[in-house]
C-alpha positions as CSV (number, residue, x, y, z in Angstrom):
1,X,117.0,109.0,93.9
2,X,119.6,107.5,91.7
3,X,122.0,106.3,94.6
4,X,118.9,104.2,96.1
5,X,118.1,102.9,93.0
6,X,121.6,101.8,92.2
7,X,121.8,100.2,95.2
8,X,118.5,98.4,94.8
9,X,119.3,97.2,91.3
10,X,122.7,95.8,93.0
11,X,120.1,93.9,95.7
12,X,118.3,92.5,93.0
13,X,121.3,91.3,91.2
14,X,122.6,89.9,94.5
15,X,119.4,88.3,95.2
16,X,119.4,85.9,92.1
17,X,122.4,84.2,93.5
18,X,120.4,82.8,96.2
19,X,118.9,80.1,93.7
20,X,115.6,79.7,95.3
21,X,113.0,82.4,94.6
22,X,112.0,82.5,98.6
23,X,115.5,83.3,99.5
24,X,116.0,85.7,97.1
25,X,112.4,87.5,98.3
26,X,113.7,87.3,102.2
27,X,116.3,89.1,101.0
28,X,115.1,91.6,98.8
29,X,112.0,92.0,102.0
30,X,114.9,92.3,104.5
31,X,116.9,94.9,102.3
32,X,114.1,96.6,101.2
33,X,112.3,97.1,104.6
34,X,115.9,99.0,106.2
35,X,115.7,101.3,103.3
36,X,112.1,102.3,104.0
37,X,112.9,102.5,107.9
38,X,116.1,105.1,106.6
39,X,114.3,106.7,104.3
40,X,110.7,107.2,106.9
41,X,113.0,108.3,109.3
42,X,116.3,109.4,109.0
43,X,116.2,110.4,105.3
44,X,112.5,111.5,104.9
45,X,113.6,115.1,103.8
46,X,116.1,114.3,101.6
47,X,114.3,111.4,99.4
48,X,110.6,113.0,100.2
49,X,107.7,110.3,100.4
50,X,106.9,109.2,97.2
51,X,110.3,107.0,97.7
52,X,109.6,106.0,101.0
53,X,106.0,104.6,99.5
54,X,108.0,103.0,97.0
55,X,110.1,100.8,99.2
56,X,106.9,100.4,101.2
57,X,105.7,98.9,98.2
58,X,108.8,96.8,97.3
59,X,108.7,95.0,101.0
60,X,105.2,94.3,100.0
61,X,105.4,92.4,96.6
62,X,108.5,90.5,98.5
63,X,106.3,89.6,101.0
64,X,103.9,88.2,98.9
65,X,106.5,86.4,96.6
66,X,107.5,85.0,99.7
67,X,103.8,84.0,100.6
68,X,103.4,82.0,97.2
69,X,105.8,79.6,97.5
């Protein structure tokens, strides 16, 4: 889905800014879990659920960058 995936790149960007890896990583969690809630439930049909396991994913590896510190 090239629109999701331009706006995640543009999160990632974003979330270098934030200096500390841990803030960056809440970020990225906190952005990435909305776009798996919109894509589970409001956009499930449009983006299917190989995407939706993908942002699952993403909130994931956040987490545990977060967990690392």
């Amino acid at each position: 889905m090239d629109v999701i995936d331009t706006l995640a790149t543009a999160l990632e960007t974003l979330s270098r800014s934030y200096g500390k890896r841990t803030l960056g990583a809440i970020f990225l969690m906190n952005n990435y879990h909305y776009i798996y809630k919109m894509t589970e439930s409001s956009f499930q049909d449009w983006v299917g659920p190989a995407e939706t396991q993908k942002y699952e994913q993403l909130v994931r590896q956040q987490r545990e960058v977060y967990q690392a510190r």
